[in-house]
Kinemage of the C-alpha trace (Angstrom):
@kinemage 1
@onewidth
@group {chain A} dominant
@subgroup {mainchain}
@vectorlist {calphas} color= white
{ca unk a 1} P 230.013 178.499 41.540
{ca unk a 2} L 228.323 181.765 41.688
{ca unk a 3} L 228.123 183.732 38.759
{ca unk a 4} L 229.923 187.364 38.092
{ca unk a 5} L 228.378 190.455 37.128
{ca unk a 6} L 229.332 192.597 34.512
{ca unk a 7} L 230.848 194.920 37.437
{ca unk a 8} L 232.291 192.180 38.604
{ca unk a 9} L 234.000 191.026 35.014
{ca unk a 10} L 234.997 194.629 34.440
{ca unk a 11} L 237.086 194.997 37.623
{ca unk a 12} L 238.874 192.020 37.124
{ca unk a 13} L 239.543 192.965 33.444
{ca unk a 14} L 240.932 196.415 34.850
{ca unk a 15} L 243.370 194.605 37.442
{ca unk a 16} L 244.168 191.860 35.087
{ca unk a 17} L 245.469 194.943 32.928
{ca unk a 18} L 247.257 196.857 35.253
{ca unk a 19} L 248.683 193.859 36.689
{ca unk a 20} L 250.413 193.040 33.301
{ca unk a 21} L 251.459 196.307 33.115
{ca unk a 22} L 253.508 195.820 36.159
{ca unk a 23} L 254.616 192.450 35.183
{ca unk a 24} L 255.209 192.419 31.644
{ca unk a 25} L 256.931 188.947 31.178
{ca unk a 26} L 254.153 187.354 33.210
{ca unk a 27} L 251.696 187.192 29.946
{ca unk a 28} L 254.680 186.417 27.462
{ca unk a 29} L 255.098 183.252 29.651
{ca unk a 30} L 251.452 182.256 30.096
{ca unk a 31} L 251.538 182.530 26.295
{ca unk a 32} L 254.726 180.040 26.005
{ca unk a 33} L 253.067 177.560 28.330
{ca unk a 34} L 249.599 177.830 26.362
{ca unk a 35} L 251.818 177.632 22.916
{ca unk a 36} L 253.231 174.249 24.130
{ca unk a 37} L 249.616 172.908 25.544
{ca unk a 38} L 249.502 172.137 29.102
{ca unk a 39} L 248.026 168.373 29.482
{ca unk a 40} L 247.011 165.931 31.802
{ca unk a 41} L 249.833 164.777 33.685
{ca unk a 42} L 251.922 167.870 33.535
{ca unk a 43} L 252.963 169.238 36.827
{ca unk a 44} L 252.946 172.986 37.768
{ca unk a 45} L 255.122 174.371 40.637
{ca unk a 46} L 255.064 177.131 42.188
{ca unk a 47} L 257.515 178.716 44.957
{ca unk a 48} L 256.517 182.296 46.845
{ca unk a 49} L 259.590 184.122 48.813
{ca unk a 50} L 258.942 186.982 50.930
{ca unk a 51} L 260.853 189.640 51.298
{ca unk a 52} L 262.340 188.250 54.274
{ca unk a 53} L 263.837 185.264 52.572
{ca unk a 54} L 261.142 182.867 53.658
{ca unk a 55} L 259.909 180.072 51.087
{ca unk a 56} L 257.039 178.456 50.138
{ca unk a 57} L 257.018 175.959 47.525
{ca unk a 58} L 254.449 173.717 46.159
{ca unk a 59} L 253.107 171.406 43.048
{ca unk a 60} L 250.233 169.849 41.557
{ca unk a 61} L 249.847 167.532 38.295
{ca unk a 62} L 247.092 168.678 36.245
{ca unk a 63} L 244.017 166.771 36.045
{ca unk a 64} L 241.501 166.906 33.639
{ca unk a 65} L 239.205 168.979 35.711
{ca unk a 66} L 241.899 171.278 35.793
{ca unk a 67} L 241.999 171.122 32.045
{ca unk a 68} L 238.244 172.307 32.081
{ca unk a 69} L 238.857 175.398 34.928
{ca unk a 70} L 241.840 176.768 32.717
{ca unk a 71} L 239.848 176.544 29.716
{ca unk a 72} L 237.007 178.724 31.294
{ca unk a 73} L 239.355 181.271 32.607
{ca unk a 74} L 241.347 181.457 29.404
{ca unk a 75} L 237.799 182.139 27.776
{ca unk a 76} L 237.267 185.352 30.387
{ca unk a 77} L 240.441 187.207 29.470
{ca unk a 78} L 240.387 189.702 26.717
């Protein structure tokens, strides 16, 4: 994986913030998940509908080497 730059970092701080700004429950429930530890062998789903009506829906159950990835991102936001 390629590494950021400080620019890089930065910009995705800024749109991290405004984007909680927008969606304010968003962090409260990323903190409630956290709170109760997400583990191997938990399964995430998430479902996308456009404005039209139209869904998309999909799952995973978390490996270990997810584990690691949201561990480094958790470590990247302020």
């Amino acid at each position: 994986m390629a590494e950021m730059n400080p620019t890089q970092i930065f910009q995705i701080m800024r749109a991290w913030q405004k984007f909680t700004e927008n969606h304010p429950k968003f962090p409260k429930f990323i903190r409630a998940v956290a709170a109760e530890g997400v583990r191997e062998g938990t399964v995430m789903e998430l479902t996308i509908t456009t404005p039209e009506g139209k869904e998309y829906c999909t799952n995973l159950k978390v490996q270990q080497e997810d584990l690691e990835l949201l561990a480094q991102l958790r470590a990247m936001m302020p």
